[in-house]
LUMFI-775592 format. One line per 8 residues: number of its first residue (from 1); their letters; for each residue x, y, z of C-alpha. Coordinates in steps of 0.5 Angstrom, whole numbers, always signed. Layout:
N
NUM	A	X,Y,Z | ...
end
This chain:
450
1	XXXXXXXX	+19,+53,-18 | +25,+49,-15 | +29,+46,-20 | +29,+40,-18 | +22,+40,-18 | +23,+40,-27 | +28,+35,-27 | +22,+29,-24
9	XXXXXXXX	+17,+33,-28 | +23,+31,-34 | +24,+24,-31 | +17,+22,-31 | +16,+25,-39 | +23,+22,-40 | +21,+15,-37 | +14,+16,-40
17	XXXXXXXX	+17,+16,-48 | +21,+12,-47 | +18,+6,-45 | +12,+7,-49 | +18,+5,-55 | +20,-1,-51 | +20,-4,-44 | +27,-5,-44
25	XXXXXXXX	+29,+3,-46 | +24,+6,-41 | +28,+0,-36 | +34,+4,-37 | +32,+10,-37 | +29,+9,-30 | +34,+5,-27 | +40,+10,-30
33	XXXXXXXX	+35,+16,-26 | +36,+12,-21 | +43,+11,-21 | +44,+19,-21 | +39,+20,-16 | +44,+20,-10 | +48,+26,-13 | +43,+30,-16
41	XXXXXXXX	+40,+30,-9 | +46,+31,-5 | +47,+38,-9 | +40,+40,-9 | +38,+39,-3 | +30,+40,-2 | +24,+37,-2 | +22,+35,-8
49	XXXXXXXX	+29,+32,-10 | +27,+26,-6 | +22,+24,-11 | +25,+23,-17 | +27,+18,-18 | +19,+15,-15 | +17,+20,-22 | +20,+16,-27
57	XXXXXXXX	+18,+10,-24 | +12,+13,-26 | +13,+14,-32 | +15,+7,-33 | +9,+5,-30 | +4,+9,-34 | +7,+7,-40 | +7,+0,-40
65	XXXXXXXX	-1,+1,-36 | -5,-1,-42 | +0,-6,-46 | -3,-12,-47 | +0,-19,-45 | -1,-26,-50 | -5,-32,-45 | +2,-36,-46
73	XXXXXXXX	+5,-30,-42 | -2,-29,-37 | +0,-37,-35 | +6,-35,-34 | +5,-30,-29 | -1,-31,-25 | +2,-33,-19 | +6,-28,-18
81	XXXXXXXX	+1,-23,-19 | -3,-27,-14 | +3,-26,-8 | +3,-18,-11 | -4,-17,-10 | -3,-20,-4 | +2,-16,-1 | -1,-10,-4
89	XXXXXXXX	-8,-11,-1 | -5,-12,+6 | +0,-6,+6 | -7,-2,+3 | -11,-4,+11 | -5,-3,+14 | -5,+4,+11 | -12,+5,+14
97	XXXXXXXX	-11,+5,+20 | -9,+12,+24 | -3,+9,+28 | +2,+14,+24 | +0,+22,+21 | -3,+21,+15 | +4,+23,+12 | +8,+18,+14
105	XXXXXXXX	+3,+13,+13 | +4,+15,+5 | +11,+15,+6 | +10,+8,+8 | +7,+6,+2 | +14,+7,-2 | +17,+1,+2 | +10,-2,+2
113	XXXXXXXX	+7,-3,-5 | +10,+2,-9 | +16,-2,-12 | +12,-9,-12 | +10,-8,-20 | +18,-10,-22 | +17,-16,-19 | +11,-16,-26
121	XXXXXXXX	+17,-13,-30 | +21,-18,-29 | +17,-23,-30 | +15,-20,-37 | +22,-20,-40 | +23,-25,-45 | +31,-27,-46 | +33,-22,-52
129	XXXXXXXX	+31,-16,-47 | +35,-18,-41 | +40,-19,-46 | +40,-12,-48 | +38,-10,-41 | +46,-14,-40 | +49,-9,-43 | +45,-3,-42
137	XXXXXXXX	+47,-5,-34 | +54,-6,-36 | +56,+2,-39 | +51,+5,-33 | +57,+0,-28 | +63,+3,-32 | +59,+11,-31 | +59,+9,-24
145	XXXXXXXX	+66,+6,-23 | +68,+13,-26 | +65,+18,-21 | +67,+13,-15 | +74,+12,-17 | +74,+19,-18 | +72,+19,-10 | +77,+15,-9
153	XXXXXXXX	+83,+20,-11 | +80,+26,-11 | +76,+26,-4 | +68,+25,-3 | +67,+32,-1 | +69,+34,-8 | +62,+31,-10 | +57,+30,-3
161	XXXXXXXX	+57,+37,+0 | +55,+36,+7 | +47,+37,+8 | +41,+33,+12 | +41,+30,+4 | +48,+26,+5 | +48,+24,+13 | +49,+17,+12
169	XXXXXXXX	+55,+18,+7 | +59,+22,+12 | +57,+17,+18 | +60,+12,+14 | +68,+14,+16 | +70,+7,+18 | +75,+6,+13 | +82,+5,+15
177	XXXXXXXX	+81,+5,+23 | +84,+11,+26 | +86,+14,+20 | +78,+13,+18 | +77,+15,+11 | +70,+15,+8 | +66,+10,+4 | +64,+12,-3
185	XXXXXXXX	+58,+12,-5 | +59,+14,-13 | +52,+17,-16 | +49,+13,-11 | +45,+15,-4 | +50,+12,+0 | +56,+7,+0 | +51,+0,+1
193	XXXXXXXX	+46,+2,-5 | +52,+3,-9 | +55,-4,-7 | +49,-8,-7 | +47,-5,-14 | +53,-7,-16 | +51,-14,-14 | +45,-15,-16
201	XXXXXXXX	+45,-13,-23 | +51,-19,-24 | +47,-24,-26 | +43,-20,-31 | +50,-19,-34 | +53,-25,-34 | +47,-28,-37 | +48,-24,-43
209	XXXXXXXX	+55,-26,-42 | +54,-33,-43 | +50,-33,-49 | +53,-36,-55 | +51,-31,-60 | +53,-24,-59 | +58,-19,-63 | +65,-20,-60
217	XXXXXXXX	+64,-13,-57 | +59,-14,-53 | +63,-20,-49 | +68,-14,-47 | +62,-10,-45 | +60,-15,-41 | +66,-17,-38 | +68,-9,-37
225	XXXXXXXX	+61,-8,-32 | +63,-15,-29 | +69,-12,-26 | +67,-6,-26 | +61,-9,-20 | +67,-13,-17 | +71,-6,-17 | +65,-2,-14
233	XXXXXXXX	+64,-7,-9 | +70,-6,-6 | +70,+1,-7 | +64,+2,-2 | +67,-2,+3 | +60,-6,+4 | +62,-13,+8 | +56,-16,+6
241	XXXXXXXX	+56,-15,-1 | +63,-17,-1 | +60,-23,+1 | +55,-23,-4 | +59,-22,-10 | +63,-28,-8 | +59,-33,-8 | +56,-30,-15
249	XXXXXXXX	+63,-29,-18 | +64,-37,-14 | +57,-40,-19 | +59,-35,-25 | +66,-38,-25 | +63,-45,-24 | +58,-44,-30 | +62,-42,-35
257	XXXXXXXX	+68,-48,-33 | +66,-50,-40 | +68,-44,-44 | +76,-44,-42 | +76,-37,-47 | +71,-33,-42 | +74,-37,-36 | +81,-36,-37
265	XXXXXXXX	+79,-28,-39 | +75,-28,-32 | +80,-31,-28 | +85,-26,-31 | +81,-20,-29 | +80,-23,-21 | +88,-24,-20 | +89,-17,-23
273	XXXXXXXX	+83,-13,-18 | +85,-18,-13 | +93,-16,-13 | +91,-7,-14 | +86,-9,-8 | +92,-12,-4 | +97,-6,-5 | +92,-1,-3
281	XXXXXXXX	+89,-2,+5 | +83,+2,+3 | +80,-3,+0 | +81,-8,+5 | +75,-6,+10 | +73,-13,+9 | +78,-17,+11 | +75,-14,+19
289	XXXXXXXX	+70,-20,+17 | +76,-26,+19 | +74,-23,+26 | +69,-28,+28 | +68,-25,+35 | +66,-18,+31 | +62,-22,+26 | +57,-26,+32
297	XXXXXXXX	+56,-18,+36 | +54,-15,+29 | +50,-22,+26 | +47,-22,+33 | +46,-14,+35 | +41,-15,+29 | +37,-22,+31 | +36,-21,+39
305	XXXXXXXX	+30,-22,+43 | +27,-15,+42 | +25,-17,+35 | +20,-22,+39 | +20,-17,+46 | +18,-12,+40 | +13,-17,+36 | +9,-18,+43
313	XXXXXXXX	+9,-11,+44 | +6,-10,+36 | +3,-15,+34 | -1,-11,+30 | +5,-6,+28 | +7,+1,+30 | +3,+4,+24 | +6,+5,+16
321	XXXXXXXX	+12,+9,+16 | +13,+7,+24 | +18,+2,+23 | +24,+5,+20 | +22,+6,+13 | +26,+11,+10 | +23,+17,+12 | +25,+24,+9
329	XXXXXXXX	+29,+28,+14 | +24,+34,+14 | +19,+29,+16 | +22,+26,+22 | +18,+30,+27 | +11,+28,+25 | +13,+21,+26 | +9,+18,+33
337	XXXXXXXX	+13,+13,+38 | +19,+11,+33 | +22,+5,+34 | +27,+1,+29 | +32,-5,+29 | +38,-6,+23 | +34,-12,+21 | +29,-11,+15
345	XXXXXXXX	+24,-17,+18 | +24,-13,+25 | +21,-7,+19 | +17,-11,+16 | +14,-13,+23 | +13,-7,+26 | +10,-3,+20 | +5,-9,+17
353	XXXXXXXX	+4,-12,+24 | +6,-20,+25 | +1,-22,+19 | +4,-18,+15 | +11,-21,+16 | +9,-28,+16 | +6,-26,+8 | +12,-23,+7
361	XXXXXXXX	+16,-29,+9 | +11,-35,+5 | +13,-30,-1 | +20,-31,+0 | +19,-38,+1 | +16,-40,-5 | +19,-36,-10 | +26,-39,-7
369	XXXXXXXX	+23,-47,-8 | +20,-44,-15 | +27,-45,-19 | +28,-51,-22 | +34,-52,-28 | +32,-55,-34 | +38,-57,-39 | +34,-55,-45
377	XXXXXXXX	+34,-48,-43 | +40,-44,-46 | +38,-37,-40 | +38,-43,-35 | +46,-41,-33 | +44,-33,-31 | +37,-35,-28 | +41,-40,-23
385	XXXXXXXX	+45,-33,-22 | +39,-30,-20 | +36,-35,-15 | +43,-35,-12 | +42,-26,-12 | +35,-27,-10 | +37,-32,-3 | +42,-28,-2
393	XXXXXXXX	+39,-21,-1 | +33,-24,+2 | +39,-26,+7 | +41,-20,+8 | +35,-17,+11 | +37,-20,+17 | +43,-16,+19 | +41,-10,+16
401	XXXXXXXX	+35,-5,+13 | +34,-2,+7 | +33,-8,+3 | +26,-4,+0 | +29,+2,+0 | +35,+2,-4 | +35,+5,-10 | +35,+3,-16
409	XXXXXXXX	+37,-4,-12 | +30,-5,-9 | +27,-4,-16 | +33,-10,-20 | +32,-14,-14 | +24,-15,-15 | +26,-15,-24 | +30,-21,-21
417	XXXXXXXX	+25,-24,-16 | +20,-23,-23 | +26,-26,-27 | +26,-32,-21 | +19,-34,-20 | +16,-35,-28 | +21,-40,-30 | +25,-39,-37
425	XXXXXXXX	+22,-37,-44 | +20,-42,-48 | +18,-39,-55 | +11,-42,-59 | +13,-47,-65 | +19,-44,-67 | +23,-48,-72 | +29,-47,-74
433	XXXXXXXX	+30,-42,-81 | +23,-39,-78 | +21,-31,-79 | +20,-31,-71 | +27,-35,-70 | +30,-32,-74 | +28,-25,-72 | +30,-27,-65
441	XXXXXXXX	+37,-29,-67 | +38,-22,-70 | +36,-18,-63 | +41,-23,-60 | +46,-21,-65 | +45,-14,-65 | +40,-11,-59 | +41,-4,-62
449	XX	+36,-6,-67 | +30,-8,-62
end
């Protein structure tokens, strides 16, 4: 039995264990799997390496099968859980239908329904386990800081080898022009996982940033993985989500204007990343977004008339798996008349035909008009980040694909949409000197002991 085979085995118990303990423990667990997925892949490249990560998200979901939930948390939910079921329902009738090999079609089930239950794992995080979530994201951003700036000088090829598993990697040679130098992917998959990852994992952090009560080492944790995000954003090269970490940077930075000591201190530590990144050309691939021209060909390569040439073509769509899902290299031959556009709506389209995208689009459209701020709410600062991450990758899709693909990005992405879509906590008849306030204030202090 290949050795990649025992560590999904491993991942599930591991992510199983874990989060039987605590639903934050088996979050980490899982995303930290997530976070090696790529380099554990790309050094044992076989066929079972590709499910590692699906295996320890099912062991997340098995150890939360039979938790019970308070009716004030039902409430909260109930929504969401109706768009979920939907979705899920959909993509499961289009999954009946033969247009693909039955295989393909299973494949097609991972970018269909099998991340949707994070949109539920996300609603049910209350304040104290995103708190602690934060922090856990903030040492896997410094690991992963520290394999991609070991990239940066001693060379990918040092930790990539060439095989069908890192394609991608050694496409994305574009870095300097004609003295091309690879993007780094880091322990990621490739160069846009390991960005957006960075991105999406900024409001979890700076929401626990904001929090008033918290261990002074905690602050210089959270501060750390911030800049470790802007760091890796920069390292892999990825224009859209350079884009992305700056307006989120831009509302963070407005969110704590009142605080001048966490203001000063991140401002500072913008000023000295942007002097290293301006005296090293390497980081400063996204500079190439001051040409508009290339902007318009490359906004416009991905929203084009075959979108709708395609959708007239398939209004029922090419099958599950036949619109550019993610396909393991070793079943590309079973795939049946391929189509694909870099634009995760066109995907969509053509695997779930256009009902599906329309339910699809009605889901981001009313989980975007779902926030509402409340002055009262001290979490109110990082929801407001979220819906910001939220707008922004959904935008994204536009202009490229993988937005359900992307591990262990699709997974934050959806906890974050959860996050969004359930408005914030508001605890039953706390008062002040109570035993579950107090208790509560004891996890913020110190989550080590949740």
């Amino acid at each position: 039995m290949p050795l990649s085979l025992y560590i999904c085995l491993l991942a599930f118990v591991v992510c199983y264990v874990l989060g039987r303990q605590s639903l934050v423990r088996g979050l980490v667990a899982t995303l930290a799997i997530g976070y090696a997925y790529g380099i554990t892949k790309a050094n044992l490249p076989d066929t079972a390496s590709n499910f590692m990560f699906d295996a320890g998200v099912l062991g997340l979901y098995a150890s939360q099968l039979f938790r019970p939930m308070t009716l004030a948390m039902r409430n909260r939910v109930q929504a969401l859980r109706t768009w979920m079921e939907f979705l899920i329902f959909w993509a499961l009738i289009v999954f009946l239908f033969p247009a693909q090999d039955l295989i393909i079609r299973i494949v097609g089930l991972r970018t269909g329904i099998f991340y949707l239950p994070f949109l539920l794992i996300g609603a049910r995080l209350i304040p104290e386990e995103r708190y602690k979530l934060g922090l856990w994201l903030a040492v896997l951003n410094l690991v992963a800081l520290g394999f991609g700036g070991a990239e940066f000088f001693l060379g990918v090829t040092q930790f990539f080898p060439r095989n069908q598993m890192t394609k991608i990697i050694y496409l994305s040679k574009d870095v300097l022009g004609a003295n091309s130098l690879y993007r780094i992917p880091s322990t990621f998959a490739n160069a846009h996982s390991y960005g957006g990852t960075m991105v999406i994992t900024i409001p979890f952090m700076a929401d626990a940033l904001l929090q008033k009560v918290k261990k002074h080492w905690h602050s210089h944790l959270l501060i750390l993985g911030l800049a470790a995000s802007v760091f890796g954003v920069l390292l892999s090269a990825t224009r859209v989500n350079f884009v992305a970490m700056v307006i989120l940077i831009m509302v963070l930075t407005f969110s704590i204007k009142s605080r001048i000591g966490y203001a000063f201190g991140w401002i500072v530590i913008l000023i000295t990343i942007g002097l290293f990144a301006a005296g090293e050309a390497r980081l400063q691939r996204v500079l190439e977004l001051q040409n508009t021209e290339y902007v318009k060909e490359r906004v416009t390569g991905s929203v084009n008339m075959n979108f709708f040439e395609l959708a007239a073509q398939y209004p029922f769509g090419n099958g599950l798996g036949g619109g550019g899902t993610n396909i393991p290299y070793f079943l590309q031959g079973r795939l049946r008349n391929p189509l694909g556009m870099e634009n995760e709506y066109a995907r969509i389209m053509l695997e779930q035909g256009i009902f599906g995208l329309l339910l699809w689009v009605a889901f981001i459209v009313w989980l975007v008009t779902r926030y509402k701020g409340n002055v009262f709410d001290p979490w109110r600062q990082g929801r407001r980040l979220a819906w910001y991450a939220c707008i922004m990758n959904f935008g994204i899709g536009l202009i490229g694909i993988g937005m359900f693909a992307s591990v262990p990005q699709t997974c934050m992405l959806l906890m974050t949409a959860g996050w969004v879509a359930t408005g914030h906590y508001q605890p039953h008849k706390e008062r002040a000197g109570s035993p579950v306030l107090e208790k509560r204030n004891q996890l913020v202090a110190d989550p080590a002991k949740g």
